[in-house]
N, C-alpha and C positions, 0 to 999 in steps of 0.2 A: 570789283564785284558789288554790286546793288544788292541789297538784301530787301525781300519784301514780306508784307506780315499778310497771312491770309486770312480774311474774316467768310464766318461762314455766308452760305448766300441769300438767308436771310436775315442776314444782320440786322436790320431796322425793329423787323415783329421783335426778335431773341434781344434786341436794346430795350425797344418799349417795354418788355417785359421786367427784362430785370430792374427794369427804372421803376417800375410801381411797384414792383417787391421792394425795393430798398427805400420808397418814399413810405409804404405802408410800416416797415419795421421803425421808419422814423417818428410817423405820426403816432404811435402807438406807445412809443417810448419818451417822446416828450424831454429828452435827456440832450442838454447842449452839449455837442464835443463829441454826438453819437456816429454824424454822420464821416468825422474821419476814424472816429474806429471803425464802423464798417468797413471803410477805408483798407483799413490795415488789417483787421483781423478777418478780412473776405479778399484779398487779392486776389487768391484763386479762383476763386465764384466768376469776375470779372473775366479772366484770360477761359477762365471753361465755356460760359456761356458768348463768348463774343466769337472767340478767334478760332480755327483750324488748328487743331493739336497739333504741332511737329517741333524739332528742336529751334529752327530758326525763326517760327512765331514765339517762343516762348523766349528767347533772348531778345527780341525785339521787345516785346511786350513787357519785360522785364526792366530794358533802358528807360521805356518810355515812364513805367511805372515808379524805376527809383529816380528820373531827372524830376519827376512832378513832386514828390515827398520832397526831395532836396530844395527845389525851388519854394514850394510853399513852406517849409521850416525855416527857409533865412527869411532877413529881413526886407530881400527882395520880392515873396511871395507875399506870406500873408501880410505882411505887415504895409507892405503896396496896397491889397484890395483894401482893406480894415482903413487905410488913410483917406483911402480916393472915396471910400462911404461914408465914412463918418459923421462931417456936418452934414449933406444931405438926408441921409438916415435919421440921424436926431432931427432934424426938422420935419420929417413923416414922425416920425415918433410925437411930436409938439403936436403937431395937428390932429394924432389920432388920440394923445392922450387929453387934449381939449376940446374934442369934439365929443367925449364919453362924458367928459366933466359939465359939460351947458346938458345935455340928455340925462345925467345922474346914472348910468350906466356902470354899474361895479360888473368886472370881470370876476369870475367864480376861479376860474384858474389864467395861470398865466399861459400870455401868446407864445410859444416856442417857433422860431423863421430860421428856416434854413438858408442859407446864399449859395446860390452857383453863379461862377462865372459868368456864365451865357447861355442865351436861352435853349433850353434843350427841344434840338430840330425832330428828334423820333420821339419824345413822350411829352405829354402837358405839365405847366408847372401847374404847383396845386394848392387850393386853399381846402383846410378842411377843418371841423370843430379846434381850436386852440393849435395849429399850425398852419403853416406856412410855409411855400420855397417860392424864395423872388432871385430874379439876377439881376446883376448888378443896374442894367438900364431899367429896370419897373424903378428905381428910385429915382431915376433922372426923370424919368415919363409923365405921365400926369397922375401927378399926388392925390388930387382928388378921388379918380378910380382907385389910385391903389389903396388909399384909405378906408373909401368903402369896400374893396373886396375886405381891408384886413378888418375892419369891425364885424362884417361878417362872418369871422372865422373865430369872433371871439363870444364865449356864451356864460 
């Protein structure tokens, strides 16, 4: 027996949507380690606003929900992405924290960046006064752009 999960039908707007609710709660809060609490203390929000209520979305959604926590808590999740960015990241970081140093550019508060995975196909990633969401390729991509978007997120 195949089991299938049913998302409502229009899934894309009801994603977009909660995508920029959840970037808005982020950028607002400024607080690193927020976006996996949202995480965790909003699972519901997620499986309400996405999927067709019935018992076998909700056990699905459930798998998929605790195979992702599981994976990101060993050290095959996060500690995978966090390795595979690392030097590159610090070397965006060198160039943007030297490129504020020749311009004398003091930041008033600090840049808060969020990482996802991959780039989200229903909502825009976003730059906005003292944050930021990149994934993982904006750091392989051209540093240059991403620089300048991130100097200008910072004020």
């Amino acid at each position: 027996m195949t089991e299938k999960i049913q998302f409502y039908d229009d899934f894309e707007l009801k994603f977009k949507e909660l995508w920029e609710n959840i970037l808005i709660k982020l950028s607002k809060k400024h607080d690193n380690g927020l976006d996996l609490t949202i995480f965790q203390e909003e699972k519901n929000l997620f499986y309400e606003k996405l999927f067709v209520p019935n018992s076998e979305s909700l056990k699905i959604y459930n798998e998929i929900y605790t195979g992702f926590e599981v994976w990101w808590s060993s050290e095959a999740g996060g500690f995978s992405v966090e390795s595979v960015i690392r030097d590159p990241f610090y070397n965006v970081y060198m160039v943007l924290s030297n490129s504020l140093n020749k311009t004398g550019r003091k930041p008033k508060k600090p840049l808060i960046i969020s990482l996802i995975y991959d780039k989200c196909l229903f909502g825009n990633t976003m730059y906005q006064p003292n944050f930021a969401v990149l994934y993982i390729m904006d750091i392989y991509g051209n540093k240059e752009e991403l620089v300048t978007n991130l100097q200008n997120c910072i004020s």
